[in-house]
LUMGUVO-320598 format. One record per residue (C-alpha): residue number from 1; chain; x, y, z. Coordinates in steps of 0.5 Angstrom, whole numbers. Last residue first. Layout:
N
[NUM, 'A', [X, Y, Z]]
...
END
This chain:
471
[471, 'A', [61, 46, -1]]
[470, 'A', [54, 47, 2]]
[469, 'A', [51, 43, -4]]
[468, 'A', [56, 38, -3]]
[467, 'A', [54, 37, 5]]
[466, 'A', [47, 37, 3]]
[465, 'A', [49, 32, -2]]
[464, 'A', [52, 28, 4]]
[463, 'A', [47, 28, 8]]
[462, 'A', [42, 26, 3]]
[461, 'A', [46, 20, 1]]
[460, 'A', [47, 18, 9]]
[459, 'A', [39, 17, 10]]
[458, 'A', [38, 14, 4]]
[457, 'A', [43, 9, 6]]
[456, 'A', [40, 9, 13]]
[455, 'A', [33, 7, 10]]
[454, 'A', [35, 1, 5]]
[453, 'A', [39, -1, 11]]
[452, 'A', [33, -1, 16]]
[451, 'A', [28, -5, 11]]
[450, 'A', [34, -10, 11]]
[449, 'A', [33, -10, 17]]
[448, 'A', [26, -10, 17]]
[447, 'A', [26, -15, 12]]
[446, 'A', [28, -19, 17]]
[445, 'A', [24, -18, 23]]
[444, 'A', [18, -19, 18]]
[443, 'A', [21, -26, 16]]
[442, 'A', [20, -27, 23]]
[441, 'A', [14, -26, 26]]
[440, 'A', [14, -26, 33]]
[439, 'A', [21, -24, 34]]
[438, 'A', [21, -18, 28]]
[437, 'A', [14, -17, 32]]
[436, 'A', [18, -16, 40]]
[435, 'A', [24, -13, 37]]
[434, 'A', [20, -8, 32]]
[433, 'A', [16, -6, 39]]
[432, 'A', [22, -5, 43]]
[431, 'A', [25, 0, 38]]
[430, 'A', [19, 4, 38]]
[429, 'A', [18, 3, 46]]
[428, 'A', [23, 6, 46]]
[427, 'A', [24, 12, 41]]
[426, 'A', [17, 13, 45]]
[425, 'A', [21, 13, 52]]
[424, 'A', [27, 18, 49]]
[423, 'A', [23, 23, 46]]
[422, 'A', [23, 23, 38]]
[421, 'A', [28, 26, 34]]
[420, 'A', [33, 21, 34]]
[419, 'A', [27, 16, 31]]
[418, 'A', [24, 21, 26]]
[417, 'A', [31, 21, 22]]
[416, 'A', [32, 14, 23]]
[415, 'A', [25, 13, 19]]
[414, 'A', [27, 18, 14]]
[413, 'A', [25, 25, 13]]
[412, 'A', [22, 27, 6]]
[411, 'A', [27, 32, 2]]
[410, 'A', [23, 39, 2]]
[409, 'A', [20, 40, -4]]
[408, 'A', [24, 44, -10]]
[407, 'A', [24, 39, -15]]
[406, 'A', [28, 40, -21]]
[405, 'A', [33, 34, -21]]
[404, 'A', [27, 29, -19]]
[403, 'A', [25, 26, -15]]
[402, 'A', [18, 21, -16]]
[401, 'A', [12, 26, -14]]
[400, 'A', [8, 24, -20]]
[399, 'A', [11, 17, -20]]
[398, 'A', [10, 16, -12]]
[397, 'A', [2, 18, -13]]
[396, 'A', [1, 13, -19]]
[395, 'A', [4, 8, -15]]
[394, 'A', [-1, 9, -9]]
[393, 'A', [-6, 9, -15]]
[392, 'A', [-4, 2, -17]]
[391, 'A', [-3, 0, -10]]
[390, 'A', [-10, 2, -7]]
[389, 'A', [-13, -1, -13]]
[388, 'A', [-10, -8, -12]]
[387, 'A', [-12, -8, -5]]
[386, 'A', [-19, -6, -7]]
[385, 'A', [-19, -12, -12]]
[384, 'A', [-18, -16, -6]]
[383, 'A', [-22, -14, -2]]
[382, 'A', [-28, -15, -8]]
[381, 'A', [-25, -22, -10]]
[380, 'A', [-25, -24, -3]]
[379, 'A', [-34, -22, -2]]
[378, 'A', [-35, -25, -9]]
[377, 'A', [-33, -32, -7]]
[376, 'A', [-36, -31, 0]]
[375, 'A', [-42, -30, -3]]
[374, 'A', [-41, -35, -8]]
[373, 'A', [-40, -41, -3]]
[372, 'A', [-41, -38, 5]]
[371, 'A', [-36, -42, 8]]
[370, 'A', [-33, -44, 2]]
[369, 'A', [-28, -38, -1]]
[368, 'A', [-21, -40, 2]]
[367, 'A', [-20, -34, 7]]
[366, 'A', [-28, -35, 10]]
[365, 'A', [-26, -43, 10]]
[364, 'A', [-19, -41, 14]]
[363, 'A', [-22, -35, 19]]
[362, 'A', [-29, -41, 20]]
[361, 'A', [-24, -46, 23]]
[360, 'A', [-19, -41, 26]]
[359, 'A', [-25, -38, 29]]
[358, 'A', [-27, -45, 31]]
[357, 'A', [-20, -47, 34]]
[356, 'A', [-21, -41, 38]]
[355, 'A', [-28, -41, 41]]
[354, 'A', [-25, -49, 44]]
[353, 'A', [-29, -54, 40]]
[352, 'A', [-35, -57, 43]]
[351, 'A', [-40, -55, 37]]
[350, 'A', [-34, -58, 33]]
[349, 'A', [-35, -65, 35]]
[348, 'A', [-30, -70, 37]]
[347, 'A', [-30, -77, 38]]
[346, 'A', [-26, -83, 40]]
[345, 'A', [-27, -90, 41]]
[344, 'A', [-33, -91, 37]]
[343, 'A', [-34, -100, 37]]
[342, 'A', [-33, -104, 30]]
[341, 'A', [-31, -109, 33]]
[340, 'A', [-25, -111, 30]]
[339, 'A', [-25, -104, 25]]
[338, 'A', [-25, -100, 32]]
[337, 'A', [-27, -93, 30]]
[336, 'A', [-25, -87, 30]]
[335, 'A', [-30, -81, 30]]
[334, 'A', [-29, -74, 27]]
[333, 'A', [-33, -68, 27]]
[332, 'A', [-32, -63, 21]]
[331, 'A', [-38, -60, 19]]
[330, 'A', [-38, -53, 18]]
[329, 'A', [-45, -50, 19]]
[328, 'A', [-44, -47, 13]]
[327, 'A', [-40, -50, 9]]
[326, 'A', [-33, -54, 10]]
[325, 'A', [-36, -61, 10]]
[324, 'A', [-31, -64, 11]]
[323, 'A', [-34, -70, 16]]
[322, 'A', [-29, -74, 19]]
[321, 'A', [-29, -82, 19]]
[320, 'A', [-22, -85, 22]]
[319, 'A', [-20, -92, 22]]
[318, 'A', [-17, -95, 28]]
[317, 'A', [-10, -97, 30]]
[316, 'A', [-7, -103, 33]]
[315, 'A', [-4, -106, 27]]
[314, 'A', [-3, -101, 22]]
[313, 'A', [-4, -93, 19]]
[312, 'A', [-12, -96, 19]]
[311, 'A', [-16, -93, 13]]
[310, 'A', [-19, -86, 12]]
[309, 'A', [-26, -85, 10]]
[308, 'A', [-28, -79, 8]]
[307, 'A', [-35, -75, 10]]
[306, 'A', [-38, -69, 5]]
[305, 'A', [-46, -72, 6]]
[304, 'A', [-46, -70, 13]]
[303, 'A', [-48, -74, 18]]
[302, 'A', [-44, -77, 22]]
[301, 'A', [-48, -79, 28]]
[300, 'A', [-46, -84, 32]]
[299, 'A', [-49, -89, 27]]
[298, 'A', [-47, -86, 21]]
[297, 'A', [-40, -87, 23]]
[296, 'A', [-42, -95, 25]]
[295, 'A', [-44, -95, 17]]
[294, 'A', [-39, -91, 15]]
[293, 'A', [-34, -97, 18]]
[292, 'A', [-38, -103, 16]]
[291, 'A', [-38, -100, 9]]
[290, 'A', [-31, -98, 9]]
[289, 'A', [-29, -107, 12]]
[288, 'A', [-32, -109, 6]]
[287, 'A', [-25, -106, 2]]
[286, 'A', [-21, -111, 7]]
[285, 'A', [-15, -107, 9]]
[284, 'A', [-8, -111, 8]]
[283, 'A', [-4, -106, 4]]
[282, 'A', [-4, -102, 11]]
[281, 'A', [-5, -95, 10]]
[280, 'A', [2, -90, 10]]
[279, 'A', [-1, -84, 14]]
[278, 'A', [-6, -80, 13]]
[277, 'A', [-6, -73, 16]]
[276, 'A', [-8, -70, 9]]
[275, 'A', [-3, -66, 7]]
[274, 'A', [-3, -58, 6]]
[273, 'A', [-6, -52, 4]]
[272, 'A', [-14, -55, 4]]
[271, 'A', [-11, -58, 11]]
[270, 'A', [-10, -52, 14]]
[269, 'A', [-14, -54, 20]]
[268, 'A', [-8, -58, 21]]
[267, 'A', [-2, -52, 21]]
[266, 'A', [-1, -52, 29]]
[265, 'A', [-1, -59, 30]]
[264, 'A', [-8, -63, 32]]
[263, 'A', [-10, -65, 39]]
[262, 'A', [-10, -72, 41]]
[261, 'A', [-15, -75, 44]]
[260, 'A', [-14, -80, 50]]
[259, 'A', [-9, -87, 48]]
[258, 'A', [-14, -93, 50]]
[257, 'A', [-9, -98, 48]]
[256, 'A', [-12, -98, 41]]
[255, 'A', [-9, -91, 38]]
[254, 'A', [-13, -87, 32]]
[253, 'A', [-14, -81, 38]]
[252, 'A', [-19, -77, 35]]
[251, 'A', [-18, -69, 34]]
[250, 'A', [-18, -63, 38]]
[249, 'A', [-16, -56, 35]]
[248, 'A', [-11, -54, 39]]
[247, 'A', [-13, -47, 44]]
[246, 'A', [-10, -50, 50]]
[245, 'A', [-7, -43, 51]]
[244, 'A', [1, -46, 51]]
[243, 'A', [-2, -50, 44]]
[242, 'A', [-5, -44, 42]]
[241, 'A', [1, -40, 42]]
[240, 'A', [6, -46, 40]]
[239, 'A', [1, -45, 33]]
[238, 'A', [2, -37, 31]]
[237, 'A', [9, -39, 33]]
[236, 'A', [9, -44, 28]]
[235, 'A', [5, -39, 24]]
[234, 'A', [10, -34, 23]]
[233, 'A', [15, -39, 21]]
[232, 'A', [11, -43, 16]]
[231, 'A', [5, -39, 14]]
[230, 'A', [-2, -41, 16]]
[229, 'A', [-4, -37, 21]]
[228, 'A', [-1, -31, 18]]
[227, 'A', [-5, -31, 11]]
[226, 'A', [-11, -31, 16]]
[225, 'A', [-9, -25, 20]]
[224, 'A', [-7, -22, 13]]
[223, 'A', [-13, -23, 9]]
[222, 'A', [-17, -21, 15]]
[221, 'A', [-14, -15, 17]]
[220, 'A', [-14, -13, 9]]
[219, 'A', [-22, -14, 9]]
[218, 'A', [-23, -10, 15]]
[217, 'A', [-18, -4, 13]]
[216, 'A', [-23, -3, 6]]
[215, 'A', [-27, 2, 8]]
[214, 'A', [-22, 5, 11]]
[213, 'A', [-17, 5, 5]]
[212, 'A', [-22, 7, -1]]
[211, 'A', [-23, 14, 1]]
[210, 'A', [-16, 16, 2]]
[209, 'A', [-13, 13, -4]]
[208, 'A', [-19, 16, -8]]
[207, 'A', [-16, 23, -5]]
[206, 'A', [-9, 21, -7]]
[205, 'A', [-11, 20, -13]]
[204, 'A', [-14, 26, -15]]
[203, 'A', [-8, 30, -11]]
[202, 'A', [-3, 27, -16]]
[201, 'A', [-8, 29, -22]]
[200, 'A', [-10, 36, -18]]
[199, 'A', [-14, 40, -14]]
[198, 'A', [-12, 40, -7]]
[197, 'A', [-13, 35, -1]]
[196, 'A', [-17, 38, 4]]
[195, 'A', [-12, 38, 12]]
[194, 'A', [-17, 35, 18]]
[193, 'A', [-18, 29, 14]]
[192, 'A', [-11, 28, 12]]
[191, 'A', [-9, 27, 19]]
[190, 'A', [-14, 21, 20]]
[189, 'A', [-13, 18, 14]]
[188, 'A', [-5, 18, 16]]
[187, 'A', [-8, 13, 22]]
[186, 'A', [-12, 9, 17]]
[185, 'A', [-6, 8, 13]]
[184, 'A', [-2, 6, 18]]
[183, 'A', [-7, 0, 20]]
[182, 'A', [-7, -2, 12]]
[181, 'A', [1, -2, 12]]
[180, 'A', [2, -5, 19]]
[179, 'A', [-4, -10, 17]]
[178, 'A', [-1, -12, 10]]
[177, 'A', [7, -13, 13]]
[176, 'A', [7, -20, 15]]
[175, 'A', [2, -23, 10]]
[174, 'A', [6, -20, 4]]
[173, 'A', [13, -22, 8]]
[172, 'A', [9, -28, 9]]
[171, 'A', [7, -30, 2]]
[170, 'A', [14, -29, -1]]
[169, 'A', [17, -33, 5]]
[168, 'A', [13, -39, 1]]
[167, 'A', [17, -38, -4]]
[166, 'A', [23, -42, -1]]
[165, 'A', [18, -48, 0]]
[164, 'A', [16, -50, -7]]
[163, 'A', [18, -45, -13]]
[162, 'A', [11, -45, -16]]
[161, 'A', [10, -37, -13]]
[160, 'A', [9, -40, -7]]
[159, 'A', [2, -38, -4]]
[158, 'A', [-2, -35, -9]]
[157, 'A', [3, -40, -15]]
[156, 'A', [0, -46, -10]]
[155, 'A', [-7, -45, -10]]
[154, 'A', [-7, -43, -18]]
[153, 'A', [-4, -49, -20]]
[152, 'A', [-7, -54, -15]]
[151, 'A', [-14, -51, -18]]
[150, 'A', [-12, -53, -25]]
[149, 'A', [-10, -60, -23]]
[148, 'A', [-16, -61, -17]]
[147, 'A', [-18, -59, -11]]
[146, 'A', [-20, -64, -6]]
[145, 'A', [-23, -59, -1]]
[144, 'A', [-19, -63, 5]]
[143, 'A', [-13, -62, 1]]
[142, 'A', [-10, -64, -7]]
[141, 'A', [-13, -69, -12]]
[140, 'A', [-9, -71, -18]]
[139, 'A', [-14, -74, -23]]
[138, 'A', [-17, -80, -26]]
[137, 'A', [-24, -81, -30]]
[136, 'A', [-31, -83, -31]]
[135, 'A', [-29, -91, -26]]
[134, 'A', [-36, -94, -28]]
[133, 'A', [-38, -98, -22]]
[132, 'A', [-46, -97, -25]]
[131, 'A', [-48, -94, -18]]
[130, 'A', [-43, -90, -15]]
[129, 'A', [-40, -88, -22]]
[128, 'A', [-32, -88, -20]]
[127, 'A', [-28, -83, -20]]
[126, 'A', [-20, -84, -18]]
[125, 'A', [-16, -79, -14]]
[124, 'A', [-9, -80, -14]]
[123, 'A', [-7, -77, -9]]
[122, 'A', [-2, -70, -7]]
[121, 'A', [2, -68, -1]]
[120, 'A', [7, -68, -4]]
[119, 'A', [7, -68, -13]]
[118, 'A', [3, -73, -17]]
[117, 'A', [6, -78, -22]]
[116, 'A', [9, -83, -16]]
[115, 'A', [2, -85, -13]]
[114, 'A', [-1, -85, -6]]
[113, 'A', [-9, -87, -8]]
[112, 'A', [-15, -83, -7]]
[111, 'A', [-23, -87, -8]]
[110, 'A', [-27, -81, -10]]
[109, 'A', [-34, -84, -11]]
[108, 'A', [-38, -80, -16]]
[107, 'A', [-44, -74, -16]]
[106, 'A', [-51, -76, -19]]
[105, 'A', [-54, -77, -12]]
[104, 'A', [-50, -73, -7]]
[103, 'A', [-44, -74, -3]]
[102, 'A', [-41, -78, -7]]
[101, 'A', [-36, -83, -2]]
[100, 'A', [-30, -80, 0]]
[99, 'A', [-25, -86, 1]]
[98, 'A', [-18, -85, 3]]
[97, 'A', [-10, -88, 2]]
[96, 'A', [-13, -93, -2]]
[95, 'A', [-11, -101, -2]]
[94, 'A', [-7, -104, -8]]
[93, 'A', [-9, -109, -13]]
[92, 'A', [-6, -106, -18]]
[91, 'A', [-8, -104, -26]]
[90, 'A', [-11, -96, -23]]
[89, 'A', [-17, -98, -27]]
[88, 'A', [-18, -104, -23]]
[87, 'A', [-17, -101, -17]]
[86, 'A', [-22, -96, -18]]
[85, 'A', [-27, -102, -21]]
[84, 'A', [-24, -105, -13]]
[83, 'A', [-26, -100, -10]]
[82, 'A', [-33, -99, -13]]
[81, 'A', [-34, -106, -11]]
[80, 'A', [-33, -105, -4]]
[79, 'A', [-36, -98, -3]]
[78, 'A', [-43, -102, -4]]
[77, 'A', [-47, -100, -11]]
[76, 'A', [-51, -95, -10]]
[75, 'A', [-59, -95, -11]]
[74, 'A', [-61, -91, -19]]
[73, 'A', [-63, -85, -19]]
[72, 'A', [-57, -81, -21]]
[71, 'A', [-54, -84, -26]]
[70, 'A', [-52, -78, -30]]
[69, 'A', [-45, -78, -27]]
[68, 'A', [-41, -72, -24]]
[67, 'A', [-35, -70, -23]]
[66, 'A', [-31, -73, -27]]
[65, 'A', [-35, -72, -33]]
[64, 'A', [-35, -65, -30]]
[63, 'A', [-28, -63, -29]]
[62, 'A', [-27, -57, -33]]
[61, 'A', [-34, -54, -32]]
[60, 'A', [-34, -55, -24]]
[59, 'A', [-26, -53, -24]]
[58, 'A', [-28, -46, -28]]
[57, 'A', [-34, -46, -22]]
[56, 'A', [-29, -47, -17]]
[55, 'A', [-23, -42, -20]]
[54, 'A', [-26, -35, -19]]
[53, 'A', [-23, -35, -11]]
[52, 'A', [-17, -37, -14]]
[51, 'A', [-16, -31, -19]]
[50, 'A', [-17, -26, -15]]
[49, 'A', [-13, -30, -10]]
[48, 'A', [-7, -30, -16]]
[47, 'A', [-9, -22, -17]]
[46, 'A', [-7, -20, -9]]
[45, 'A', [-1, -24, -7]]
[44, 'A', [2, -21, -14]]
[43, 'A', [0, -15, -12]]
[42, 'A', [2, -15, -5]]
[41, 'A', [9, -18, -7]]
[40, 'A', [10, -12, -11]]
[39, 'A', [8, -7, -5]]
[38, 'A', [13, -10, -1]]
[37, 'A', [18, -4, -3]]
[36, 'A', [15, 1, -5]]
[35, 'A', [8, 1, -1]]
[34, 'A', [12, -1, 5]]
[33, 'A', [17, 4, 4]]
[32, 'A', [11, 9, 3]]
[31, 'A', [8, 6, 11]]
[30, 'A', [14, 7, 14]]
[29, 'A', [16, 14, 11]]
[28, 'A', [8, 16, 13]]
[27, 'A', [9, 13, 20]]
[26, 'A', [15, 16, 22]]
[25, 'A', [13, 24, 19]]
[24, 'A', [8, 22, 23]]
[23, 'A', [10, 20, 29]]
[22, 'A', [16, 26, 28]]
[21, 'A', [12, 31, 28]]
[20, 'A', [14, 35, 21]]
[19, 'A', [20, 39, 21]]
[18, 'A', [22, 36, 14]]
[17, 'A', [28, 35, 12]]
[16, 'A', [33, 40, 9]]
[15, 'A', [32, 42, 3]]
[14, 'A', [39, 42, -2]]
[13, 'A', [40, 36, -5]]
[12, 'A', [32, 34, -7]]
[11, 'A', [28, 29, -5]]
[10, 'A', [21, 30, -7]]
[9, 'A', [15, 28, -3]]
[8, 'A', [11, 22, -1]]
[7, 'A', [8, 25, 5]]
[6, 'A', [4, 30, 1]]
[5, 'A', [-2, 26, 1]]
[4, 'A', [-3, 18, 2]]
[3, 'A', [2, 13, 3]]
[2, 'A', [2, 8, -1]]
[1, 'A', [0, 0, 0]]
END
């Protein structure tokens, strides 16, 4: 984001620095250095999440004949024999990794195996007619919400430029600094409400600046708190928090020896931006045995039409049943069930899950466009093309005010420069903040640094042609 106004001014060899106050003449320079610097990543960040939250219909389109069948009357034919088509098809005979029986009529069976073909944490996801047994189609399925190849391309360009995990620092620094940018921008709007802006291409732009920014403050803060939570350095410490409070989201022990329930890591509510927790199945799993469970989950009160079947990882462990359904209600409760007898030794239900955990739940599925389905969608494409027209016309004010050789305006105070100005307390607890955040979000601390360098440069640079100047 841009700083709005006049505070992005001229540079020039001969003005000293401005004599604003130092609070805002600190914010103002910080919030410019934001825009300009870290204002590239937003962007990108910005247009690949507009992309995405348009992308379920455009899946629905290209996937159709995967998707859904035209038998949607008849009675479904047992999982187990729709298992082994998909294991026909797939030409080995081995046990799936996870089952998602159609969740209505007219749409197929999901029966996902590990394969070779397809990235981390990925499966291959067989499609089968529940009804006829008809294998309609195979393809890489990815996350709880199970997006496919298209899907995969986009989600993974948003949160890691396709550069696998060295290109999620890319999205964290983008998330780390959006809340400071759009909460410093507010604060510079409530000066700029008491100094009217002047005619003026520059000032025009400004004045739109000014104007969008605090009714799009709350869409800017949710994308960066929930962007941050999912992150890799930020939301590790983000999930010790949690776990130091209790504040884990609960699931099903799979343990048979009477192990109480466990509680998730810090990133499992993320899972349509990871792995499924599935470890290795068993090659020895009964196909018969997936109706049987489903039938002891029904029992227990697993309802929701969007349920996935997960086998034993082993002896001694159970199978799970959860609910994905991550529209509203949320459907995520969770039994694990004995496959020797059947019997429910674990169960979790959302309705009973800590406040926190249910925010993070409902913050992920809000982010991901499918609590509130095309609502929702629309909702994400509008806050983030605001945040794309905040930089845009943020860029057009910098270019307007750009240095130049000519100008006569007084050069803009550098962050440094605000600092010595300040009383000491507040130079303080100034200094205190960026230590504590820099640790508690790591990759802002160090673009920070570096962010320091950039301003101690320029610092020095003005020192010096003033001393030239003067000369």
């Amino acid at each position: 984001m841009a700083v709005t106004g006049d505070f992005m001014t001229h540079d020039t060899a001969t003005s000293p620095p401005s004599r604003r106050p130092w609070g805002w003449a600190f914010i103002a320079r910080l919030h410019f250095y934001i825009g300009l610097l870290v204002g590239p990543f937003l962007l990108v960040v910005a247009l690949s999440g507009i992309v995405y939250a348009l992308t379920p219909q455009i899946e629905q389109a290209l996937y159709h004949e995967q998707f859904y069948t035209q038998s949607d009357g008849g009675t479904p034919l047992p999982l187990a024999e729709q298992i082994h088509a998909a294991q026909q098809a797939l030409g080995r005979d081995e046990a799936p990794m996870a089952v998602r029986p159609a969740p209505a009529p007219g749409e197929t069976t999901r029966v996902m195996f590990s394969d070779p073909s397809v990235g981390q944490w990925e499966h291959l996801a067989m499609f089968v007619d529940p009804v006829t047994a008809e294998v309609r189609g195979a393809l890489p399925v990815y996350g709880t919400s199970g997006i496919s190849a298209f899907r995969i391309t986009i989600d993974k360009f948003h949160r890691s430029l396709l550069l696998g995990e060295p290109g999620r620092f890319y999205s964290e620094l983008a998330a780390s600094w959006l809340w400071i940018a759009a909460l410093g921008g507010l604060t510079l709007w409530f000066k700029r409400r008491r100094s009217p802006l002047r005619d003026g291409a520059g000032r025009r732009a400004s004045r739109w600046h000014n104007r969008l920014g605090p009714w799009a403050l709350i869409g800017f803060l949710f994308f960066s708190a929930t962007g941050l939570t999912w992150s890799k350095y930020a939301g590790d410490n983000i999930g010790e928090l949690r776990h130091m409070f209790g504040w884990q989201t609960p699931t099903v022990s799979t343990h048979l020896d009477g192990v109480t329930p466990a509680e998730q890591g810090p990133h499992a509510e993320h899972a349509d931006h990871a792995g499924h927790d599935m470890a290795m199945v068993e090659h020895t799993s009964d196909p018969a045995l997936y109706d049987r469970v489903l039938s002891a989950a029904r029992d227990e009160g697993l309802m929701a039409g969007r349920i996935e079947i997960v086998p034993a990882a082993g002896p001694g462990s159970a199978w799970k049943v959860r609910e994905i359904g991550r529209e509203w209600p949320t459907e995520v409760d969770e039994a694990a069930i004995d496959p020797t007898t059947l019997a429910v030794i674990d169960r979790t239900r959302f309705e009973t899950f800590p406040l926190a955990a249910k925010l993070t739940r409902w913050g992920i599925d809000l982010h991901m466009g499918v609590l509130f389905g095309v609502i929702n969608q629309l909702v994400l494409v509008i806050f983030a093309s605001a945040l794309v027209i905040m930089l845009v016309l943020g860029y057009a004010m910098w270019w307007r005010r750009r240095p130049t050789r000519a100008s006569t305006a007084v050069t803009p105070v550098t962050l440094i420069q605000a600092l010595v100005r300040a009383p000491r307390p507040a130079a303080l607890v100034v200094v205190v903040a960026a230590v504590l955040l820099g640790l508690a979000l790591p990759v802002l601390g160090a673009s920070l640094v570096l962010l320091i360098l950039i301003d101690g440069a320029v610092a020095l640079a003005q020192r010096r042609r003033r001393v030239l100047a003067v000369a």
